[in-house]
Every structure is written in C-alpha cells, then in structure tokens.
N, CA, C and O atoms as a DFTB+ gen file, in Angstrom:
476 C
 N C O
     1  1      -6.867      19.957       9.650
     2  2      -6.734      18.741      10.418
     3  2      -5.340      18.713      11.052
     4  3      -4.326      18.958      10.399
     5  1      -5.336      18.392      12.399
     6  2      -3.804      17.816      13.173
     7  2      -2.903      16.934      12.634
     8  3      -2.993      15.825      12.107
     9  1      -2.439      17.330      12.769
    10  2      -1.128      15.657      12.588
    11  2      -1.478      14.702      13.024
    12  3      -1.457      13.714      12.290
    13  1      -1.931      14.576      14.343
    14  2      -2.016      13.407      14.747
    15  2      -3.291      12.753      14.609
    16  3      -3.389      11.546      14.832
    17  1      -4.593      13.680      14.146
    18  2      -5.857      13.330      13.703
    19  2      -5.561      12.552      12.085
    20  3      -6.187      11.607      11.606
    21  1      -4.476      13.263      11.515
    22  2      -3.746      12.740       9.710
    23  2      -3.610      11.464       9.900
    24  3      -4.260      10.615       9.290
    25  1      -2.699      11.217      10.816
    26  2      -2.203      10.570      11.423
    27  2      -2.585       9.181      11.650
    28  3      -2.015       8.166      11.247
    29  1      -3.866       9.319      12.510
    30  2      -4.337       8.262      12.928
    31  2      -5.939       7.546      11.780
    32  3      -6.648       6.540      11.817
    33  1      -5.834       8.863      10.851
    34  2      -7.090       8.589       9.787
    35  2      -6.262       7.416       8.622
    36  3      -6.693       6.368       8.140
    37  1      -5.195       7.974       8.478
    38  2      -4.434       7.241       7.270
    39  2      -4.209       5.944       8.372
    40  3      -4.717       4.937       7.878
    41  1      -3.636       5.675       9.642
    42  2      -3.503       4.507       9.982
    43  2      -4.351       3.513       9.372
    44  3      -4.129       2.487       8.729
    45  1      -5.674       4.283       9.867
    46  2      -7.024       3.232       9.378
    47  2      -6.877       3.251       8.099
    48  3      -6.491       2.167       7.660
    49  1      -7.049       4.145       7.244
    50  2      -7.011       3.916       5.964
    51  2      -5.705       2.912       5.812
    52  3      -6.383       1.969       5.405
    53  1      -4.782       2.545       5.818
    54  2      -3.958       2.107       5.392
    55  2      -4.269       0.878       5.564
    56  3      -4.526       0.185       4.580
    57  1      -4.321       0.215       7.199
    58  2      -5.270      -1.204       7.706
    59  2      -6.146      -1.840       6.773
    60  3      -6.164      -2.979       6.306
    61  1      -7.045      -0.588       6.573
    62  2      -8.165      -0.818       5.447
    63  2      -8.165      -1.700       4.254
    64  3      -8.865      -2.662       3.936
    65  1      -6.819      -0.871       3.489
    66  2      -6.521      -0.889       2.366
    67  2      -5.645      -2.319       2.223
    68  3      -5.166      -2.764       1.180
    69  1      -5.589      -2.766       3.237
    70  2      -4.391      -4.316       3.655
    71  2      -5.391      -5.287       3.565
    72  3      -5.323      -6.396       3.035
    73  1      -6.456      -4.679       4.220
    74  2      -7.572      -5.639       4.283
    75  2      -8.256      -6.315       2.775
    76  3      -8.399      -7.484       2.419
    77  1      -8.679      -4.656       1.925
    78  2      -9.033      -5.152       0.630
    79  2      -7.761      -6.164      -0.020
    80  3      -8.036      -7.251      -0.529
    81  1      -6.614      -5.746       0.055
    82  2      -5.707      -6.489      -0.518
    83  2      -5.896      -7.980      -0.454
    84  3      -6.142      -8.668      -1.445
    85  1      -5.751      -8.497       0.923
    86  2      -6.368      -9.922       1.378
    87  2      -7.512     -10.342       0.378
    88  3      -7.582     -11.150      -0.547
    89  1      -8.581      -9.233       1.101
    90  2      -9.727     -10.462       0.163
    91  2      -9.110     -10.386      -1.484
    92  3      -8.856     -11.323      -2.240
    93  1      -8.988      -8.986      -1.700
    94  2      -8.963      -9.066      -3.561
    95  2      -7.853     -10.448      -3.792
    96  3      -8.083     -11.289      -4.661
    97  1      -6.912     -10.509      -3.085
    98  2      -5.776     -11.717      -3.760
    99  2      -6.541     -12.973      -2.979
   100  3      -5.809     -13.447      -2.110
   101  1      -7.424     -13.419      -3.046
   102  2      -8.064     -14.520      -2.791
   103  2      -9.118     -14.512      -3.781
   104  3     -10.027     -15.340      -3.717
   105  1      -9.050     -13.436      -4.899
   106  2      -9.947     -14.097      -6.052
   107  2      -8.982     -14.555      -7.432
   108  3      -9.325     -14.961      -8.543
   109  1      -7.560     -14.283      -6.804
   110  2      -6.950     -14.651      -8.013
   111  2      -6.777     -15.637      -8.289
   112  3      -6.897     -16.392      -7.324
   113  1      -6.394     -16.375      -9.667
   114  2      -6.769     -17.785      -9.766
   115  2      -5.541     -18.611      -9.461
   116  3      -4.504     -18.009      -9.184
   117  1      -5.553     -19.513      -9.476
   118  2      -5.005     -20.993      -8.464
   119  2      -4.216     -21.607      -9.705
   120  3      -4.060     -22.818      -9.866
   121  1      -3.663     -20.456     -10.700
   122  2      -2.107     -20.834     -11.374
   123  2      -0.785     -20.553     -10.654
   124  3      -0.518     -19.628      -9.886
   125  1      -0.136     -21.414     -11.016
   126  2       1.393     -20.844     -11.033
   127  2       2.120     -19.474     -10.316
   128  3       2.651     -19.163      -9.250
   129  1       1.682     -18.703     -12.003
   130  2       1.976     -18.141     -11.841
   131  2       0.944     -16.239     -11.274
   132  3       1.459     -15.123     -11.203
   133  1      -0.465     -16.617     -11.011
   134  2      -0.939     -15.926     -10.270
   135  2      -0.709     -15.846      -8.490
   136  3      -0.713     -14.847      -7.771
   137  1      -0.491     -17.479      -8.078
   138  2       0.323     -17.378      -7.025
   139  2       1.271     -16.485      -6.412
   140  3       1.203     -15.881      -5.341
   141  1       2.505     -16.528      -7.628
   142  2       3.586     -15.743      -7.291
   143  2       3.281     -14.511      -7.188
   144  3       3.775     -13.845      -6.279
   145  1       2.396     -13.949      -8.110
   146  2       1.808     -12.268      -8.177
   147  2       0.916     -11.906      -6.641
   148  3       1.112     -10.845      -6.049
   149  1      -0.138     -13.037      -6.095
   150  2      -0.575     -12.643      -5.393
   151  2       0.453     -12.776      -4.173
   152  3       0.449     -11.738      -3.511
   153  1       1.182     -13.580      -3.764
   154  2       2.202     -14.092      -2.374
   155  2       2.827     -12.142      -2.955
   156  3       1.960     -11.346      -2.596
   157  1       3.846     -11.526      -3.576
   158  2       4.301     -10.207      -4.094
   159  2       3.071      -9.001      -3.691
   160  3       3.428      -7.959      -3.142
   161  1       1.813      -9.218      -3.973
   162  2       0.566      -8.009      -3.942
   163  2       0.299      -8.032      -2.400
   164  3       0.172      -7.055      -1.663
   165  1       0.236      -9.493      -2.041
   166  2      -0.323      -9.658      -0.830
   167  2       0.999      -8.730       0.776
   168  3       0.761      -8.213       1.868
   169  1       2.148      -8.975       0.048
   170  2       3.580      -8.662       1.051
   171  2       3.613      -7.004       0.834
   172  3       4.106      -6.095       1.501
   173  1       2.899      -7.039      -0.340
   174  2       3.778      -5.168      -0.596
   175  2       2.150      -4.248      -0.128
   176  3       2.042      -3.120       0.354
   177  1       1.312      -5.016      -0.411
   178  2      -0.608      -4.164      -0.051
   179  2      -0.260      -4.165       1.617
   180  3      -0.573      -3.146       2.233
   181  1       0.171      -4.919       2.120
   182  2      -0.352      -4.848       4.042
   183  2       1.122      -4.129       4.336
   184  3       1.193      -3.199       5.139
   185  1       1.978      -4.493       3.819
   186  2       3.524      -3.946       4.710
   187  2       3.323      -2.131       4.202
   188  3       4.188      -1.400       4.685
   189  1       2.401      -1.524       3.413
   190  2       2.133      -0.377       3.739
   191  2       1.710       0.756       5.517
   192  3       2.134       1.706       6.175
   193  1       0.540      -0.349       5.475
   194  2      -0.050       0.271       7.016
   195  2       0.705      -0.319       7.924
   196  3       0.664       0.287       8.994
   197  1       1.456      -1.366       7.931
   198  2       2.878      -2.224       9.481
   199  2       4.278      -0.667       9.085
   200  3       4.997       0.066       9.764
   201  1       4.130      -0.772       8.349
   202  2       5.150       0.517       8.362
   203  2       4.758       1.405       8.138
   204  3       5.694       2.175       7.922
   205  1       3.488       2.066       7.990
   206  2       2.962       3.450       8.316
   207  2       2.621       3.412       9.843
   208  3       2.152       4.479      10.238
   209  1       2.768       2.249      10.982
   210  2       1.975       2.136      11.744
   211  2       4.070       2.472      12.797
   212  3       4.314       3.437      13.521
   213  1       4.627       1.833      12.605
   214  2       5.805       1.904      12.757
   215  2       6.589       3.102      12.865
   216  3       7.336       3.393      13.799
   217  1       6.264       4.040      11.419
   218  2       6.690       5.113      11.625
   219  2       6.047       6.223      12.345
   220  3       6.635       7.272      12.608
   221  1       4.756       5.957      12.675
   222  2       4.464       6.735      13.691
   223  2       4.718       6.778      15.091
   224  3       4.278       7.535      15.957
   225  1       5.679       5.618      15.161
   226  2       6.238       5.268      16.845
   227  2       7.197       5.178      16.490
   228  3       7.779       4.262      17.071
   229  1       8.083       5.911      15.411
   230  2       9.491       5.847      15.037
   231  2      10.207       6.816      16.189
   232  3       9.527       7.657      16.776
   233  1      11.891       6.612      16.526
   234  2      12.460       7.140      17.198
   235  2      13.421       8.458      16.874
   236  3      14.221       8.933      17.680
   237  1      13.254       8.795      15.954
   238  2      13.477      10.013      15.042
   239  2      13.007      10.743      13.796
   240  3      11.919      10.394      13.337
   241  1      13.502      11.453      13.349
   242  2      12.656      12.047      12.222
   243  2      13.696      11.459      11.054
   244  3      13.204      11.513       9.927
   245  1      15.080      10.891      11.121
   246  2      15.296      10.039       9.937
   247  2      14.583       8.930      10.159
   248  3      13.982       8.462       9.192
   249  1      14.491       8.323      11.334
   250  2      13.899       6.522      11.201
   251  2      12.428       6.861      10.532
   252  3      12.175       6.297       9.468
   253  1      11.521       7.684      11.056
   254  2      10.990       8.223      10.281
   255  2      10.376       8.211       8.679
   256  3       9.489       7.803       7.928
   257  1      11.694       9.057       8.826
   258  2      11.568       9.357       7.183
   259  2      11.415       7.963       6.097
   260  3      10.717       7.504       5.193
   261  1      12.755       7.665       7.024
   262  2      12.888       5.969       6.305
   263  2      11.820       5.434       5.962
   264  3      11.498       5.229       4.792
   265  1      10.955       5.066       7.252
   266  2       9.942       3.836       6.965
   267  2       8.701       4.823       6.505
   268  3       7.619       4.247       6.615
   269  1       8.604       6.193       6.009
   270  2       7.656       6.453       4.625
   271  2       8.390       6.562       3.497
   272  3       7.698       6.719       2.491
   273  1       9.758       6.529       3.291
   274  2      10.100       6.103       1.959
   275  2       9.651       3.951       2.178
   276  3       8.799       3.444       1.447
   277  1      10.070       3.486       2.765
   278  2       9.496       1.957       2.658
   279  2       8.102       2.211       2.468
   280  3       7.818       1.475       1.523
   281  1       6.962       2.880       2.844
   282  2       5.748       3.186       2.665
   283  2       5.511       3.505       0.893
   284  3       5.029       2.825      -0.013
   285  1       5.923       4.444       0.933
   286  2       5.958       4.863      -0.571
   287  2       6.486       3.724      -1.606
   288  3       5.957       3.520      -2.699
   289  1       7.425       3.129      -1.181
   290  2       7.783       2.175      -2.020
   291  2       7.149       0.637      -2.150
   292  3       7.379      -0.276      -2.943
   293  1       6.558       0.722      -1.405
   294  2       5.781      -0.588      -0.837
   295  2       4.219      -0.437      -1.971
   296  3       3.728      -1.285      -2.717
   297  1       3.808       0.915      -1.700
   298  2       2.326       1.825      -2.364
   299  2       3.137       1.463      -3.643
   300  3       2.481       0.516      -4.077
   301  1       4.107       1.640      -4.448
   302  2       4.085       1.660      -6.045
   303  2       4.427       0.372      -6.519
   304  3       4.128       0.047      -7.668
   305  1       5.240      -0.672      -5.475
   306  2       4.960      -2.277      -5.802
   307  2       3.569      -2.592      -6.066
   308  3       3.212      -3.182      -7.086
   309  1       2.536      -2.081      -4.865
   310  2       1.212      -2.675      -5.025
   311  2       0.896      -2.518      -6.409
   312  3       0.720      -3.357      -7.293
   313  1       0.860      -1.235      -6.416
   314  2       0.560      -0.826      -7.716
   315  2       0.908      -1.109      -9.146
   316  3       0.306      -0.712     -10.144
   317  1       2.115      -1.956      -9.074
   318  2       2.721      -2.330     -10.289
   319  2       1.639      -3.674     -10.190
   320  3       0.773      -3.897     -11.036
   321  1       1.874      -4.471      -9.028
   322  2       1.402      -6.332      -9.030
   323  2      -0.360      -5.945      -9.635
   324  3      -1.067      -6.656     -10.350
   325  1      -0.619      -4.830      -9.148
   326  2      -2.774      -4.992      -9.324
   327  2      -2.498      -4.506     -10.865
   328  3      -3.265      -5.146     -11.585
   329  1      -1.774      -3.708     -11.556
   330  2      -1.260      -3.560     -12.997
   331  2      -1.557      -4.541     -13.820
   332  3      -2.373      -4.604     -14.739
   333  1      -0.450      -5.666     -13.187
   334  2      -0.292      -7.097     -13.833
   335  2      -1.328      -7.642     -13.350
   336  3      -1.573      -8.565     -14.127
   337  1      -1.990      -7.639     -12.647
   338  2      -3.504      -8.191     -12.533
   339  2      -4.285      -8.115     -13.553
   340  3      -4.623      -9.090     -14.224
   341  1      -4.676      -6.819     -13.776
   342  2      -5.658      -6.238     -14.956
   343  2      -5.360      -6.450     -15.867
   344  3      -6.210      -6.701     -16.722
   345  1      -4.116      -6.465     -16.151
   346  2      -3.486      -6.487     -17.799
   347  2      -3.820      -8.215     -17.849
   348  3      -3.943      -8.684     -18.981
   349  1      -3.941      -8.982     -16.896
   350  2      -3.755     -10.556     -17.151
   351  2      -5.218     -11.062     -17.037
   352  3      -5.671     -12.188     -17.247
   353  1      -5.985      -9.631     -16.550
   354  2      -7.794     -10.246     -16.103
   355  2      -8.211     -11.200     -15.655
   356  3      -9.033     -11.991     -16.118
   357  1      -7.433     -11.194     -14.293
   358  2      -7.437     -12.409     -13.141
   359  2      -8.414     -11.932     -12.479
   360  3      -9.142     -12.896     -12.246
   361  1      -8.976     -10.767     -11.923
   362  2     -10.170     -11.159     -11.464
   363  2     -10.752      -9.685     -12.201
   364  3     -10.334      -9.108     -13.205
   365  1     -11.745      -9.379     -11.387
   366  2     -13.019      -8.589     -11.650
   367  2     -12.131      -7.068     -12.081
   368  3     -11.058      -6.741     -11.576
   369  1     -12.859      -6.311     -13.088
   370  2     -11.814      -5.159     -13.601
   371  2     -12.253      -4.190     -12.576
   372  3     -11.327      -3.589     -12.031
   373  1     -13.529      -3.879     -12.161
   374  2     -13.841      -2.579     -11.540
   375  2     -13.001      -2.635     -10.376
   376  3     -12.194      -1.724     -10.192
   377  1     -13.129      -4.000      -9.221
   378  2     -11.969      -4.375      -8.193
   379  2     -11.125      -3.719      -8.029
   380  3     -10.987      -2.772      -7.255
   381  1     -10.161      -4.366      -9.081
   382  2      -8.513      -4.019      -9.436
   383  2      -8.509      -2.476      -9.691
   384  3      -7.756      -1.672      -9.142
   385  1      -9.463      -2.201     -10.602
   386  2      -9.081      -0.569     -10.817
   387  2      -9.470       0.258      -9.875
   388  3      -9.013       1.390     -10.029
   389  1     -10.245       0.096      -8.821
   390  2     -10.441       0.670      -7.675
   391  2      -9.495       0.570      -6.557
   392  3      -9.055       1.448      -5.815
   393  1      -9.280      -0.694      -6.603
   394  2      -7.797      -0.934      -5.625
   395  2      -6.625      -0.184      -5.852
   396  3      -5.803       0.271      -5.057
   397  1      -6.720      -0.125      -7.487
   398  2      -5.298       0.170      -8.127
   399  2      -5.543       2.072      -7.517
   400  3      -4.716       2.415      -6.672
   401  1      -6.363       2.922      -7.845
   402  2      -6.656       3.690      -7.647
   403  2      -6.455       4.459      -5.729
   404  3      -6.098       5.588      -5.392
   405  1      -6.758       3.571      -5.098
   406  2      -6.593       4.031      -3.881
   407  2      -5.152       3.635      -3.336
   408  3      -4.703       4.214      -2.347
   409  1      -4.437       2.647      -3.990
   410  2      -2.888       2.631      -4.070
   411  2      -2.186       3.898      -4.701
   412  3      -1.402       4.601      -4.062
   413  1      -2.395       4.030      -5.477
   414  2      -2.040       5.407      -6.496
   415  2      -1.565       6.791      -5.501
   416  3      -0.573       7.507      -5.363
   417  1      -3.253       6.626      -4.795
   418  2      -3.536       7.552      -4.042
   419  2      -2.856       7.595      -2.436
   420  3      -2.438       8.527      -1.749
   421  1      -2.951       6.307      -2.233
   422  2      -1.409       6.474      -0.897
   423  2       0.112       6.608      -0.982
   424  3       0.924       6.887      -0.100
   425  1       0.360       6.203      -2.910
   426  2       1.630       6.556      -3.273
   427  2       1.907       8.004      -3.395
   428  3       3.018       8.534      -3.434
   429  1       0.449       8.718      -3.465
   430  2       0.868       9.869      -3.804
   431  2       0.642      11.097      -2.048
   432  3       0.779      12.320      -2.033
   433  1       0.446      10.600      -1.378
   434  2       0.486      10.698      -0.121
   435  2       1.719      10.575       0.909
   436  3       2.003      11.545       1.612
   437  1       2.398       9.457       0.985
   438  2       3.409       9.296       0.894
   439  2       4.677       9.664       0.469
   440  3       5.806       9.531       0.943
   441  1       4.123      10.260      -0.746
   442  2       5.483      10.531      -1.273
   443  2       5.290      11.706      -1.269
   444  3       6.181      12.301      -1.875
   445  1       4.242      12.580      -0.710
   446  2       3.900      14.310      -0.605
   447  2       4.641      14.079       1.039
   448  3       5.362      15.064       1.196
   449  1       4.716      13.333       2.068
   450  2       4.583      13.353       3.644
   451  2       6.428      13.060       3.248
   452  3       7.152      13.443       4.167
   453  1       7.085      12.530       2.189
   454  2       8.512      12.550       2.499
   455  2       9.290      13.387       2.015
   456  3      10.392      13.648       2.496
   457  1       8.737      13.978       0.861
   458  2       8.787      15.579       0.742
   459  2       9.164      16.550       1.715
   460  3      10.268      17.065       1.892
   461  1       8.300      16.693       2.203
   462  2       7.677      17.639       2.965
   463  2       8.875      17.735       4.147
   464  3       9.109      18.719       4.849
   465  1       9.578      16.412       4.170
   466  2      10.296      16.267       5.953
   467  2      11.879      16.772       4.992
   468  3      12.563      16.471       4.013
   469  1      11.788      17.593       5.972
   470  2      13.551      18.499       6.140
   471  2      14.217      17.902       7.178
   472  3      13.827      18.016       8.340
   473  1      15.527      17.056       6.752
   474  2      16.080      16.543       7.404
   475  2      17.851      17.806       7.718
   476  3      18.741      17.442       8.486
C-alpha cells in the first residue's frame, strides 16, 4: 500500500474511531464523576483523527513528527479513560473492550509511524 492510500485509510479510520468515542461516552452515566471521565475520553478519542488529519497537511517533517507524537499520546490517554471505564462498569463491557482495543491498536500505529521518521 502507498503512503498516501495509508494515509488516507487511517484518516477514516481515525474519524471513525472519534465517532465511536461520541456515541460510547453518551452511555456513561450522569455522575459526577463519570462526567469528568467522559468530557477527558471524549477530548483525547476525537483530537486523535484532528491531528492525524493536521499532520498530514503539516509543513515539515518535524511539524510532522510532532503532531504524531500528539497522536500517539492522545491514543494512550484514550486508552487509560476507557480503562477507568471498565474497571468502574459504566457501560457495556464488550463496548469498552472493543473500543479499548482499537485504541491500543492506533497507539501502536502511531507510535510504529514516529519511529520510523528520521529526523
């Protein structure tokens, strides 16, 4: 596959994956302190694909680099908040562990694509 076919597959995937975020943090429940977890899941699940979408119209190969380390780091927040989801069994387990799972899997994507760049 091209780069720019990679490229534009993970865009979508990433969109995608912003999207599940939305609905999944609209089943969490209407405490306190699930609030705060989802407003945290909800900022760090979508600011993946706005800055995977960013760095592909980045103006160098550090600006670049940058906004897939913010990518990568954004992928292992999610991943911590859907953590504290499950561990707190705010909503449905298969959900979360599927979500949690395809986060995992863009952290580990991410962090193979900042690797990879020789600055």
């Amino acid at each position: 596959m091209e780069n720019k076919e990679f490229s534009k597959k993970l865009e979508v995937r990433t969109k995608a994956f912003a999207i599940r975020i939305i609905k999944l943090s609209t089943t969490l429940p209407n405490t306190v302190e699930a609030k705060i977890v989802r407003n945290q899941l909800t900022k760090a699940g979508t600011s993946i694909g706005a800055n995977y979408r960013e760095a592909n119209r980045s103006r160098s190969r550090a600006d670049f680099k940058n906004k897939i380390k913010i990518c990568e780091s954004e992928a292992s927040e999610t991943a911590y908040w859907l953590e504290i989801s499950i561990d707190m069994k705010w909503s449905e387990t298969n959900e979360l562990e599927s979500t949690l799972k395809e986060s995992n899997e863009l952290l580990a994507i991410f962090t193979s694509i900042g690797k990879n760049l020789n600055l």
